[in-house]
N, CA, C and O atoms as a GROMACS GRO file, in nm:
protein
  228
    1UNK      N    1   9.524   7.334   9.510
    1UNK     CA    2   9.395   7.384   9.549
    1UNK      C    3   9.381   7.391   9.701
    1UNK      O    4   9.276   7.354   9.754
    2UNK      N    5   9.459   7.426   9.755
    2UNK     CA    6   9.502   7.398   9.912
    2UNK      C    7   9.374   7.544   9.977
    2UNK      O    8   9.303   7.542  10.078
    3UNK      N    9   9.387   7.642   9.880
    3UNK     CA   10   9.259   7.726   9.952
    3UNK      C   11   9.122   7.758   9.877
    3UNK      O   12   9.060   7.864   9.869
    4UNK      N   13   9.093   7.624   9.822
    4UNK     CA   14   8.980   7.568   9.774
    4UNK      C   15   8.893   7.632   9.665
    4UNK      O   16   8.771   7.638   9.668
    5UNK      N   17   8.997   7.692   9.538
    5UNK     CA   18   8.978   7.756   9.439
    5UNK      C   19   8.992   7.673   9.323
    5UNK      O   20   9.106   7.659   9.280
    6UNK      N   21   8.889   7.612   9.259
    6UNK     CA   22   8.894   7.559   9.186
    6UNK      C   23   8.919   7.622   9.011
    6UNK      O   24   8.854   7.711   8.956
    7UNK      N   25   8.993   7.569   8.974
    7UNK     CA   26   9.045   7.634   8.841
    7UNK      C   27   9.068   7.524   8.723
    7UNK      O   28   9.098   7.409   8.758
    8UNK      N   29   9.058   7.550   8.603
    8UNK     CA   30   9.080   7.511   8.477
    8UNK      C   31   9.213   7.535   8.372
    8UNK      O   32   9.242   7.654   8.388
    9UNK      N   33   9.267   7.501   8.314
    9UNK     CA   34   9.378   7.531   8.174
    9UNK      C   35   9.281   7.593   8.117
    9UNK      O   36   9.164   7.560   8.133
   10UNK      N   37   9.317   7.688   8.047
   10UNK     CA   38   9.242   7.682   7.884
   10UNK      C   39   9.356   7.650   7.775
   10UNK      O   40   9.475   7.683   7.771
   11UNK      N   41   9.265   7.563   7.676
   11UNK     CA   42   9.355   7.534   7.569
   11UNK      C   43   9.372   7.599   7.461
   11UNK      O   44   9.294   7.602   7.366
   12UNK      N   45   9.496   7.665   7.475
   12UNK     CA   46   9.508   7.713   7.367
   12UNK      C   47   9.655   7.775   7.294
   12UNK      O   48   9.701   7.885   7.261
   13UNK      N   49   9.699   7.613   7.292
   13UNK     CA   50   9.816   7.605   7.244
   13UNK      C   51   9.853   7.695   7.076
   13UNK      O   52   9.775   7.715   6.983
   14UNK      N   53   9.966   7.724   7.086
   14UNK     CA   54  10.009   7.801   6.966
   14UNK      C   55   9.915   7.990   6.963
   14UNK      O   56   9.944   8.082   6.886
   15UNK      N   57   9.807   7.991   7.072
   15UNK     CA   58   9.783   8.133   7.072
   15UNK      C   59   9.862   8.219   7.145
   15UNK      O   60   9.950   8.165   7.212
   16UNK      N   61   9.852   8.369   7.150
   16UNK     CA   62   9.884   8.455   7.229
   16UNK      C   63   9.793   8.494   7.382
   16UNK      O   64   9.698   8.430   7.427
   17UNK      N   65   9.843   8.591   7.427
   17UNK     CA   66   9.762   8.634   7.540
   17UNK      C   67   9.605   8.669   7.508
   17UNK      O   68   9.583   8.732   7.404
   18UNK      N   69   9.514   8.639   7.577
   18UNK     CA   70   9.359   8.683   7.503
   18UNK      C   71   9.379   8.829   7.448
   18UNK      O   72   9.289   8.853   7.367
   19UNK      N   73   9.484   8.956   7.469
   19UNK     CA   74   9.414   9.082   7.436
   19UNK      C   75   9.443   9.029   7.291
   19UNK      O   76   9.350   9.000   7.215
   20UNK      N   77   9.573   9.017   7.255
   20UNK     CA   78   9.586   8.932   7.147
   20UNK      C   79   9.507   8.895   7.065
   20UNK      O   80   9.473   8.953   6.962
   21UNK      N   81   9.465   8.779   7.113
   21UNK     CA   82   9.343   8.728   7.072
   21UNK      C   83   9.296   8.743   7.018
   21UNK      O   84   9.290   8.712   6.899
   22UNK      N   85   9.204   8.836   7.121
   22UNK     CA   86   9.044   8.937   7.070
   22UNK      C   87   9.143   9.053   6.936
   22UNK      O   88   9.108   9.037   6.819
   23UNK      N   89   9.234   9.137   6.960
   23UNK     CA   90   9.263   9.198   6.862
   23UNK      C   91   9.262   9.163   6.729
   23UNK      O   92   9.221   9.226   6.632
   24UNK      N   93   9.334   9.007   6.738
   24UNK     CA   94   9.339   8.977   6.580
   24UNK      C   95   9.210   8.894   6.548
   24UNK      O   96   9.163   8.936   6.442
   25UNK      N   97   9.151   8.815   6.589
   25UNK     CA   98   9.026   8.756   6.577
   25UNK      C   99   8.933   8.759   6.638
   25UNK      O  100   8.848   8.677   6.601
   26UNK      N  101   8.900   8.832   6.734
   26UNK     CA  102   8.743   8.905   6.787
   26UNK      C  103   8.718   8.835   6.884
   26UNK      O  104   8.786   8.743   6.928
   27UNK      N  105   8.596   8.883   6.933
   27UNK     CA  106   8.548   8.840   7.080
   27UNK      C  107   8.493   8.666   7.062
   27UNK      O  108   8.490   8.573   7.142
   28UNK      N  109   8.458   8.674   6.940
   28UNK     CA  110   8.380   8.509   6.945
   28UNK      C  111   8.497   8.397   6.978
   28UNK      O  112   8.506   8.291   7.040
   29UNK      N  113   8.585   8.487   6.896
   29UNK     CA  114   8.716   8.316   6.870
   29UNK      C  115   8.749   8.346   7.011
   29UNK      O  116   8.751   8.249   7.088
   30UNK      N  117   8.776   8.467   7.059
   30UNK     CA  118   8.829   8.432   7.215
   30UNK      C  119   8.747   8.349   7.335
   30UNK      O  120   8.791   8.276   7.423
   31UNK      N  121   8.585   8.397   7.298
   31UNK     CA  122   8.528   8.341   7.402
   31UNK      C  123   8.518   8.183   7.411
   31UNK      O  124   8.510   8.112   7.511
   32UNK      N  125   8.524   8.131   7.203
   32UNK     CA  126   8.524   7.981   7.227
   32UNK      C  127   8.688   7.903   7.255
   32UNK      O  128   8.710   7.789   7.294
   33UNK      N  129   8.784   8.009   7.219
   33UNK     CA  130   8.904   7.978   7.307
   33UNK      C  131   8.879   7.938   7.469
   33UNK      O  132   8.917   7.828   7.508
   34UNK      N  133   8.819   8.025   7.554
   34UNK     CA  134   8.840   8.051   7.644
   34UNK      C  135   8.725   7.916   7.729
   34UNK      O  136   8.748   7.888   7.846
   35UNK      N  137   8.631   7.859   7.670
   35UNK     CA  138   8.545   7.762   7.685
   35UNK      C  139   8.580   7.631   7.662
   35UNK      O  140   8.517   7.533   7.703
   36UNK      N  141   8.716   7.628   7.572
   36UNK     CA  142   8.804   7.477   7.589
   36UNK      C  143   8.896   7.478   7.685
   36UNK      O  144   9.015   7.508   7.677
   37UNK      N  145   8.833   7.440   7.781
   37UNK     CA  146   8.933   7.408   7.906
   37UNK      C  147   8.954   7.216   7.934
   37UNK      O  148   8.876   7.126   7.905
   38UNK      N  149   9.087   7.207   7.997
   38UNK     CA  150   9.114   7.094   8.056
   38UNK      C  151   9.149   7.120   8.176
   38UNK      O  152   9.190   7.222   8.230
   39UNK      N  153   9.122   6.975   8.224
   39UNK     CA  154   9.200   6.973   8.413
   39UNK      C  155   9.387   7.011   8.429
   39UNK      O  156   9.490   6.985   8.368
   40UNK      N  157   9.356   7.063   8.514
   40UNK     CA  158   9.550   7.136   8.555
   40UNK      C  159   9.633   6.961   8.574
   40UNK      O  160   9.755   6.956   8.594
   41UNK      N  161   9.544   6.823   8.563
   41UNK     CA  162   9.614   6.728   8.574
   41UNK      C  163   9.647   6.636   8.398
   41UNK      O  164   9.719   6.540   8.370
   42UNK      N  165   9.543   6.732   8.306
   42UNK     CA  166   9.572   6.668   8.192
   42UNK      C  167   9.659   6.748   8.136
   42UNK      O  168   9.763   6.719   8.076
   43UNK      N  169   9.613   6.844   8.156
   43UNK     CA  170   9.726   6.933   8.075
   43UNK      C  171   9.889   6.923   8.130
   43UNK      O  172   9.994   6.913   8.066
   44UNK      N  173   9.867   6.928   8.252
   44UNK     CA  174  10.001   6.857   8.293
   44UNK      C  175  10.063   6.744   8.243
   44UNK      O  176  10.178   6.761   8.203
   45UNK      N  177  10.010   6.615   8.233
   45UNK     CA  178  10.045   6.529   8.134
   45UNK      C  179  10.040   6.535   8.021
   45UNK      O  180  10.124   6.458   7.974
   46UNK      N  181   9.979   6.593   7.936
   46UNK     CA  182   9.977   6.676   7.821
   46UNK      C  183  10.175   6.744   7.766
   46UNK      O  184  10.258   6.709   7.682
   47UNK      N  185  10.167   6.845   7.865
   47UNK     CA  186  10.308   6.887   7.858
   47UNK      C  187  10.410   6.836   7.898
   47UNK      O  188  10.515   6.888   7.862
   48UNK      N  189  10.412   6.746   7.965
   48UNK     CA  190  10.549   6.642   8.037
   48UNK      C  191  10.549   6.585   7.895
   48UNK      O  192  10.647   6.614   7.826
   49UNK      N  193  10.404   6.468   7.815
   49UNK     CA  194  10.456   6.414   7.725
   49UNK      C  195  10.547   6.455   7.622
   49UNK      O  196  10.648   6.394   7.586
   50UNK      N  197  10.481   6.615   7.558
   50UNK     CA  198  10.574   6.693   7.478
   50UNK      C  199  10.698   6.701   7.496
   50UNK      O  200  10.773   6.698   7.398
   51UNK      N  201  10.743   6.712   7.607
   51UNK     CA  202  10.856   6.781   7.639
   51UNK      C  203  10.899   6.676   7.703
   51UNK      O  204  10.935   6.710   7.816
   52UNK      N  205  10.914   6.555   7.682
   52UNK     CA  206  10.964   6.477   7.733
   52UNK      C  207  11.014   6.410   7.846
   52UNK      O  208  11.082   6.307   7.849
   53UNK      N  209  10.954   6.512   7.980
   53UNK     CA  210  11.038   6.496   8.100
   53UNK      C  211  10.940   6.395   8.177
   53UNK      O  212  10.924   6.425   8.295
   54UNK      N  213  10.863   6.264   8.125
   54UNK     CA  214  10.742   6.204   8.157
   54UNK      C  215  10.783   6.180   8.320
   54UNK      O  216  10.710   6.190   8.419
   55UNK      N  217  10.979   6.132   8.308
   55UNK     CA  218  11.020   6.099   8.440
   55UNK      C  219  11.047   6.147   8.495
   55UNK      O  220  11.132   6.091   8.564
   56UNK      N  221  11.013   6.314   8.543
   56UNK     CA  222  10.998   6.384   8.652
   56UNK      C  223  10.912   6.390   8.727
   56UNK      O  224  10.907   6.478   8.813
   57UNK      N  225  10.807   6.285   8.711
   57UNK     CA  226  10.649   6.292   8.762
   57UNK      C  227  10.650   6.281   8.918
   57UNK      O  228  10.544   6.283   8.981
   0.00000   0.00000   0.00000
């Protein structure tokens, strides 16, 4: 965040890209897709745990 843009993940593991999305399940499922967000620091730990690389931190 070095030029002070604050941003979110959205979660939404196992989906496609939103056009995706919206194509196969409509604007609602995308928008409440798009409203589960986590911090870029959980989700980061999130995916190290999966993937096992905890000790690259």
């Amino acid at each position: 965040m070095a030029a002070g843009i604050p941003f979110v993940v959205v979660s939404a593991r196992g989906l496609k890209d939103p056009d995706e999305i919206f194509q196969e399940k409509g604007a609602e499922f995308l928008q409440e897709t798009v409203e589960r967000t986590i911090s870029f620091p959980d989700f980061l730990l999130d995916y190290l745990a999966e993937t096992g690389n905890l000790g690259e931190l």
